[in-house]
C-alpha positions as CSV (number, residue, x, y, z in Angstrom):
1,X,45.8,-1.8,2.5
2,X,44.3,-3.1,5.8
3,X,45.3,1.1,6.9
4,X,43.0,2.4,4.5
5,X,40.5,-0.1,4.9
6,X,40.3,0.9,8.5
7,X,40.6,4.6,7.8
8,X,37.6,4.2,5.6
9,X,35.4,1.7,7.9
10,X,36.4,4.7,11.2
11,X,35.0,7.7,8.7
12,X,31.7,5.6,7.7
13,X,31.5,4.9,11.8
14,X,32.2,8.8,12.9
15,X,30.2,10.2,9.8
16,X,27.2,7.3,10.6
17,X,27.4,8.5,14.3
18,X,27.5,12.3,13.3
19,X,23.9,11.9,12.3
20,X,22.6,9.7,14.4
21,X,23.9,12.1,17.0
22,X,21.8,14.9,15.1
23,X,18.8,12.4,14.4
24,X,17.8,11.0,17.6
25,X,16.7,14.1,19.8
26,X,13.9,14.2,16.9
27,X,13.7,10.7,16.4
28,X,12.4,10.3,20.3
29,X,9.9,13.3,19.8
30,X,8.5,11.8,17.3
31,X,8.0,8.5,18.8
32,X,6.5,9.9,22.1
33,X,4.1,12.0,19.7
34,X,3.5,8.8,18.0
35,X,2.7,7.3,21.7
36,X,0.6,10.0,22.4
37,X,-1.5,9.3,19.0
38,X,-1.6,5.6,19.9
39,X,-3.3,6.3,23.6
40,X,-5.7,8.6,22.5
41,X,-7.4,8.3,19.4
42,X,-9.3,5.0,18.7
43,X,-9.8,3.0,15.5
44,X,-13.2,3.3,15.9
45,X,-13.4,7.2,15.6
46,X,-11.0,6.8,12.0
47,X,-13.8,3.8,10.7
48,X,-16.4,6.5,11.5
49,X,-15.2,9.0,9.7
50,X,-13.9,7.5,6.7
51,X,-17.2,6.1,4.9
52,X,-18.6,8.7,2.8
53,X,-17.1,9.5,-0.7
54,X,-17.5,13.5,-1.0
55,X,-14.1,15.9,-1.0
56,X,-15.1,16.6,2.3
57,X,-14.6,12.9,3.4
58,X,-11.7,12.3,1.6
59,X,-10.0,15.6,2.9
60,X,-10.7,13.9,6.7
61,X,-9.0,11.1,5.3
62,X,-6.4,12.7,4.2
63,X,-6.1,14.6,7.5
64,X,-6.6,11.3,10.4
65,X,-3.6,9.6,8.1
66,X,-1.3,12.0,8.1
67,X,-0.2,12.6,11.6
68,X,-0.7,8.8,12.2
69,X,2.5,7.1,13.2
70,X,2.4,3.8,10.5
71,X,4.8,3.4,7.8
72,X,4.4,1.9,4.5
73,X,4.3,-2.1,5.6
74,X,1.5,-1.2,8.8
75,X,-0.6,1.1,6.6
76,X,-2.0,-1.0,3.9
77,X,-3.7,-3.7,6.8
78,X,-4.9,-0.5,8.4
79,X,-6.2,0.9,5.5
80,X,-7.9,-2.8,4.3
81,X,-9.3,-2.9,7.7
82,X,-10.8,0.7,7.4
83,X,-12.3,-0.8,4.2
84,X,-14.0,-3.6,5.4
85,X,-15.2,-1.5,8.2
86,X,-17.0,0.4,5.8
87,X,-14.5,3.3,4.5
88,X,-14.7,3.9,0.7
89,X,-12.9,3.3,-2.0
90,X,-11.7,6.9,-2.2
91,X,-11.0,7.9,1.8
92,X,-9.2,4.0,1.7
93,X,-7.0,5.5,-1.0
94,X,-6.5,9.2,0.9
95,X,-5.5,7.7,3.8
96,X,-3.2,5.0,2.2
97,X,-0.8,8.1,1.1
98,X,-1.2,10.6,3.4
99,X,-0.2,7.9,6.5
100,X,3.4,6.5,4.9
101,X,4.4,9.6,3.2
102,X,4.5,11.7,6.6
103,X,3.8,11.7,11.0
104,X,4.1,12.9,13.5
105,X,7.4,10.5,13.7
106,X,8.9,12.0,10.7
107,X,8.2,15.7,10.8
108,X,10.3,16.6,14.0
109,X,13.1,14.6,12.0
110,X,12.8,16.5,8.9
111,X,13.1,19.9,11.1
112,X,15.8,18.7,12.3
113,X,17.8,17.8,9.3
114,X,16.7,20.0,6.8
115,X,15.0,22.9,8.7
116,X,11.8,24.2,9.4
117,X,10.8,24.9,5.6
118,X,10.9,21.1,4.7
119,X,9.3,20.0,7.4
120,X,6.3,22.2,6.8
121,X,5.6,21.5,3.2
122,X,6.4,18.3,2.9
123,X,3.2,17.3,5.6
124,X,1.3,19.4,3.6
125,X,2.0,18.4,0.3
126,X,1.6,14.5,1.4
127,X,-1.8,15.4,2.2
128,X,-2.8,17.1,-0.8
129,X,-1.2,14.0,-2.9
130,X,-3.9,12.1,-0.7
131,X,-6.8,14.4,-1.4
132,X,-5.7,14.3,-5.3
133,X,-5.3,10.6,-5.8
134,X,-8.4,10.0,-3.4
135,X,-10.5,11.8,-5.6
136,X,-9.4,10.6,-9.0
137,X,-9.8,7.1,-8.0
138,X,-13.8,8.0,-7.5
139,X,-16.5,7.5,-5.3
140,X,-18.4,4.0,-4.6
141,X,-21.2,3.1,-2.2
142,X,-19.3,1.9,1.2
143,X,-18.9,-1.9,2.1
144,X,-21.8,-2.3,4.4
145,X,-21.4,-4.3,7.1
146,X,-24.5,-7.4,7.6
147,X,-26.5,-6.4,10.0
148,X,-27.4,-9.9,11.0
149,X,-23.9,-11.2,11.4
150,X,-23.7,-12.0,14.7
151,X,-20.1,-11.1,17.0
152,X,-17.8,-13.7,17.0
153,X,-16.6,-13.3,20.6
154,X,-17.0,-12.0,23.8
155,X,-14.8,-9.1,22.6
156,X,-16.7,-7.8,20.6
157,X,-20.3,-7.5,22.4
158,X,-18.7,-6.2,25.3
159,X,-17.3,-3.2,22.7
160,X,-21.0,-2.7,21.4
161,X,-22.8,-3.0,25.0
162,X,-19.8,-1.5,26.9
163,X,-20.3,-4.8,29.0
164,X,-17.5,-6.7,30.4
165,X,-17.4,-10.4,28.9
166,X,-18.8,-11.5,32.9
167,X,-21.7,-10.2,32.7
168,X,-24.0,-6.4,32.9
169,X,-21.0,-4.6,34.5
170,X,-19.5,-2.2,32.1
171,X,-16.4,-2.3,31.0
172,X,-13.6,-0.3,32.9
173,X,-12.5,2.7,31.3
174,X,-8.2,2.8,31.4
175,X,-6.6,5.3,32.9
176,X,-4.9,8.0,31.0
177,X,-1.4,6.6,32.5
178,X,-2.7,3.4,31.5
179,X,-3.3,4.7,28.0
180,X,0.2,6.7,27.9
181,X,2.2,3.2,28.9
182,X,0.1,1.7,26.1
183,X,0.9,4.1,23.6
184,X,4.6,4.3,24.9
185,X,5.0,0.4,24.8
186,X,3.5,0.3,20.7
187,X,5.9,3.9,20.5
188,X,8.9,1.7,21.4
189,X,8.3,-1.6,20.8
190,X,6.1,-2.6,17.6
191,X,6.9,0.9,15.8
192,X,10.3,1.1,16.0
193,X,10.3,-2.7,15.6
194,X,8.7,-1.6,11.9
195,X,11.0,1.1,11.1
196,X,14.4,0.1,12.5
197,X,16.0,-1.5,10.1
198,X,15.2,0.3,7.4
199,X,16.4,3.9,9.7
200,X,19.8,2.2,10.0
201,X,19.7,1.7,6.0
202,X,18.5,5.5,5.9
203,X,21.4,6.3,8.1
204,X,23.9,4.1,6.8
205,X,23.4,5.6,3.6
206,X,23.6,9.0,4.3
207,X,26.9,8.1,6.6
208,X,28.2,7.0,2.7
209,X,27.3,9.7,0.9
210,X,29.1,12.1,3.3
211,X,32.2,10.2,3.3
212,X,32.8,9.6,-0.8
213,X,30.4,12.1,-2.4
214,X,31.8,15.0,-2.9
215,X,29.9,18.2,-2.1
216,X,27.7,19.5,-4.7
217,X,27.5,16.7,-6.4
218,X,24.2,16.6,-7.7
219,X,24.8,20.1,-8.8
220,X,25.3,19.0,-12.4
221,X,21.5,17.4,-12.3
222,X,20.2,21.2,-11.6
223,X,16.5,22.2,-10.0
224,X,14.5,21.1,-13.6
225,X,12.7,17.8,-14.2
226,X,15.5,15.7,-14.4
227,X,16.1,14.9,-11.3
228,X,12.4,14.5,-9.7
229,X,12.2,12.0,-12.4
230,X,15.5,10.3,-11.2
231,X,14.5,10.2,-7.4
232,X,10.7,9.5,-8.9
233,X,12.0,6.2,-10.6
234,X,14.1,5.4,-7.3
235,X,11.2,6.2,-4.9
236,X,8.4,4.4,-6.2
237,X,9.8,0.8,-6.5
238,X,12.0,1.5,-3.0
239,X,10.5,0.0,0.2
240,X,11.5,2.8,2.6
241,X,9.4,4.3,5.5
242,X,9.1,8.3,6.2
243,X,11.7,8.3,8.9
244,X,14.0,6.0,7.0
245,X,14.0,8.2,3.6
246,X,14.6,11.2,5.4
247,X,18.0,11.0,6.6
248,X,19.1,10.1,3.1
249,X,16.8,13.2,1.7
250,X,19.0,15.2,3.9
251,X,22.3,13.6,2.4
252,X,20.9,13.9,-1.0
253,X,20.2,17.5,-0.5
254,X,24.0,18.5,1.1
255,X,25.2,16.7,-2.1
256,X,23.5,19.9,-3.9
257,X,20.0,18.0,-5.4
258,X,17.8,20.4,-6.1
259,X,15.2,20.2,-2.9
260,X,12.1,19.8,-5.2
261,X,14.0,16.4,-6.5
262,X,14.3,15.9,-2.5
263,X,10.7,16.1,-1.6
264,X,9.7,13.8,-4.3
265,X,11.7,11.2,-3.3
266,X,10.5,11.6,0.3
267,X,7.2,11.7,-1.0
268,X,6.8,8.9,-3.4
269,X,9.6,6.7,-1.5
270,X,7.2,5.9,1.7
271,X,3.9,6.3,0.0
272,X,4.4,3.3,-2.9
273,X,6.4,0.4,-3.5
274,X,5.8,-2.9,-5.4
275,X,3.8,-5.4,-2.6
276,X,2.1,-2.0,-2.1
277,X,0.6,-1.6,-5.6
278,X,0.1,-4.9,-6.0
279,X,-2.2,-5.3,-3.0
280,X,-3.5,-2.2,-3.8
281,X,-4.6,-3.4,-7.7
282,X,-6.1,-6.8,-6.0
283,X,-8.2,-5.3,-3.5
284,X,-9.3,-1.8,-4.8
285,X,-8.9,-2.3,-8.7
286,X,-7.1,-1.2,-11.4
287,X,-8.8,2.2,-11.5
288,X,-7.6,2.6,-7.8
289,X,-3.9,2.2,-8.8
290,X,-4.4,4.1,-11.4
291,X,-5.3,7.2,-9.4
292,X,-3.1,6.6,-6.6
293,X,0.0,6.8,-8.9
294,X,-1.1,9.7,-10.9
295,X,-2.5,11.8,-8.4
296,X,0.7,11.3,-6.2
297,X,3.3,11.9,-9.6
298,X,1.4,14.8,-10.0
299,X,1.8,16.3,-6.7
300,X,5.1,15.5,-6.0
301,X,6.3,17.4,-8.6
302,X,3.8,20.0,-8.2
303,X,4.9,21.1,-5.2
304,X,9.0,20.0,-6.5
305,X,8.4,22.6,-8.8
306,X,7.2,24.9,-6.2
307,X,9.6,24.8,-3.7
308,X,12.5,24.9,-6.3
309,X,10.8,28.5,-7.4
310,X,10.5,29.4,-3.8
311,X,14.0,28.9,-3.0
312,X,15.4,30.6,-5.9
313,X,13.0,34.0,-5.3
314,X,14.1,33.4,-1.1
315,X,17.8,33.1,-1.7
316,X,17.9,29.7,0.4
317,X,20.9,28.1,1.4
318,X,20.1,24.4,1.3
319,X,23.7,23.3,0.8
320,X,24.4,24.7,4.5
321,X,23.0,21.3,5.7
322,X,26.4,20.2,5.0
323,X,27.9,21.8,8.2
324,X,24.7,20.4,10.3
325,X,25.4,16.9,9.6
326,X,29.3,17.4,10.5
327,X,28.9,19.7,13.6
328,X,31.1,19.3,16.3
329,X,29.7,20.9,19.0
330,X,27.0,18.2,20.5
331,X,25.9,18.9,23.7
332,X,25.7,16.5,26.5
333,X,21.7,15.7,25.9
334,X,22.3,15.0,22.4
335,X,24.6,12.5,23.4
336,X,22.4,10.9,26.1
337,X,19.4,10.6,24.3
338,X,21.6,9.1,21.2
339,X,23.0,6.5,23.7
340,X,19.1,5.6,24.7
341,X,17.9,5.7,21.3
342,X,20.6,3.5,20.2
343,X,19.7,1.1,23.1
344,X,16.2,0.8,22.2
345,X,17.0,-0.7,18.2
346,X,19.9,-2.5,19.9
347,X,16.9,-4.4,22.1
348,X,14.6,-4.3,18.5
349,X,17.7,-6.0,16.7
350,X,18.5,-8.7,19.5
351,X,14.5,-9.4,19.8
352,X,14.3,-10.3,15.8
353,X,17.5,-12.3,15.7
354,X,15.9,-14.5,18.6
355,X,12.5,-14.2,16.8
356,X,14.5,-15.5,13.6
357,X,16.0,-18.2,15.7
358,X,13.3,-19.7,18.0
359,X,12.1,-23.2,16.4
360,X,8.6,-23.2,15.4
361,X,6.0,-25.0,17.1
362,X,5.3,-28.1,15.7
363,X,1.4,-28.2,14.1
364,X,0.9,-32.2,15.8
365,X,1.1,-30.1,19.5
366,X,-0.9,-27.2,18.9
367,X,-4.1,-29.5,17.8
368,X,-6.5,-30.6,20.3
């Protein structure tokens, strides 16, 4: 018993390592595009162009989110910021799907585990679900910000004056080094601290579908609307991020789902889940969720139904992702920058356990 118990926990570990061996090369492009994103493009120029209400404004929406490198629990006080900044209802909406549901963390990943087909359409179709649901929520005159309020802190006159809190000198412009460590130290620290757990789920699970799923197994379901609304039903209540969902995708799809069924759950997994909604329904209205479930449905099977067509007319093999995920040749890089990647979540892990276990400060020492 204790054999076979052994046999099975050594083919989760090899299969588990088998793709993270495959995964990490993309995983640490994407996180040093994400670093890039971080250092060079401001909040400020998203809140300016997010307040009108026209296509035009919720296609720029739709476009900022997408590449942005936030998954589905940093998004929505992103997106509630962008709100109270002055976005409307409709670009908040547009840029609530199009961030989660793809970035530029999750599209090198998706190249490399399911080719270069998925990870052009699935970008594309995340932001046409934004632009859809954007516009079927409808338009609204922008929260306007009072005029008269006066800035609560130094912070924030020096960011309107470009004055340093001292006095007339203006503030000091960071380096682009400066910037790059900045954007490297969010890449690596608060980023992967968001996603990490959830990417080991990701993995884990497609780890357990290669070792007792047998291949073609999802064959059965076929490429119709049965199983985009399976992965649908699984998707929209699931709490996954873009980078997490797409290593199981990718074990789905050796497994012989139909890659419309695929897309949809990678689509509707990191763009909704239940706090989402809910916040969503609280803050924007019922009308709001409304739209943001039925234009992003819609879409997802839209382009489901699309790519299914496409890879019948093309002839494409999707089942040959099988022998990806159980190559044997790695090269020596692929090994190094798995051993690096795997160092950076072992430092996330350790730093929330010790988070978890530091005592609390007690509320009689922090008052004055």
């Amino acid at each position: 018993m204790f054999d076979t118990v052994n046999k099975q926990l050594g083919d989760i570990a090899l299969a588990f390592w088998q793709v993270w061996v495959l995964s990490a090369p993309w995983l640490a492009l994407g996180f040093v595009m994400a670093a890039l994103m971080k250092a060079f493009i401001s909040e400020n120029m998203l809140s300016k162009h997010l307040g009108g209400s026209s296509l035009w404004d919720v296609t720029k929406a739709a476009l900022i989110g997408a590449p942005l490198p936030l998954c589905s629990c940093g998004v929505v006080p992103a997106a509630l910021a962008l709100r109270a900044s002055g976005a409307s209802k409709n670009t908040t909406v547009s840029f609530l799907i199009a961030t989660p549901e793809t970035g530029v963390d999750s599209v090198p990943l998706t190249y490399g585990l399911m080719g270069p087909v998925m990870a052009v359409i699935r970008p594309v179709a995340a932001i046409c679900s934004a632009i859809v649901s954007g516009l079927l929520v409808g338009a609204d005159k922008p929260q306007k910000v009072d005029k008269h309020s006066q800035p609560d802190a130094c912070c924030e006159t020096m960011v309107k004056q470009n004055k340093s809190c001292c006095g007339s000198e203006e503030a000091i412009e960071p380096s682009h080094w400066e910037k790059i460590k900045t954007g490297l130290s969010f890449a690596f620290g608060k980023l992967l601290d968001d996603v990490a757990i959830w990417l080991l789920i990701g993995l884990l699970v497609a780890a357990l579908v290669q070792v007792y799923l047998p291949a073609g197994f999802f064959e059965s379901l076929g490429d119709g609307l049965m199983p985009m609304v399976v992965m649908a039903v699984i998707g929209i209540p699931m709490y996954v991020c873009a980078t997490a969902s797409t290593p199981m995708a990718a074990g789905f799809l050796a497994l012989g789902l139909s890659p419309g069924a695929v897309l949809v759950f990678m689509l509707l997994g990191p763009a909704s889940n239940i706090g989402t909604l809910m916040i969503i329904k609280n803050t924007l209205g019922t009308r709001a969720i409304v739209g943001y479930l039925t234009g992003s449905v819609t879409v997802a099977f839209a382009f489901g139904f699309m790519l299914n067509a496409l890879s019948i007319h093309w002839g494409w093999d999707w089942l040959g992702l099988q022998e990806r995920l159980n190559h044997e040749h790695v090269t020596v890089w692929e090994q190094v920058i798995a051993l690096l990647m795997a160092l950076f979540v072992m430092r996330t892990l350790i730093n929330k356990i010790q988070n978890k276990l530091k005592p609390k400060e007690s509320e009689c020492c922090s008052g004055t």
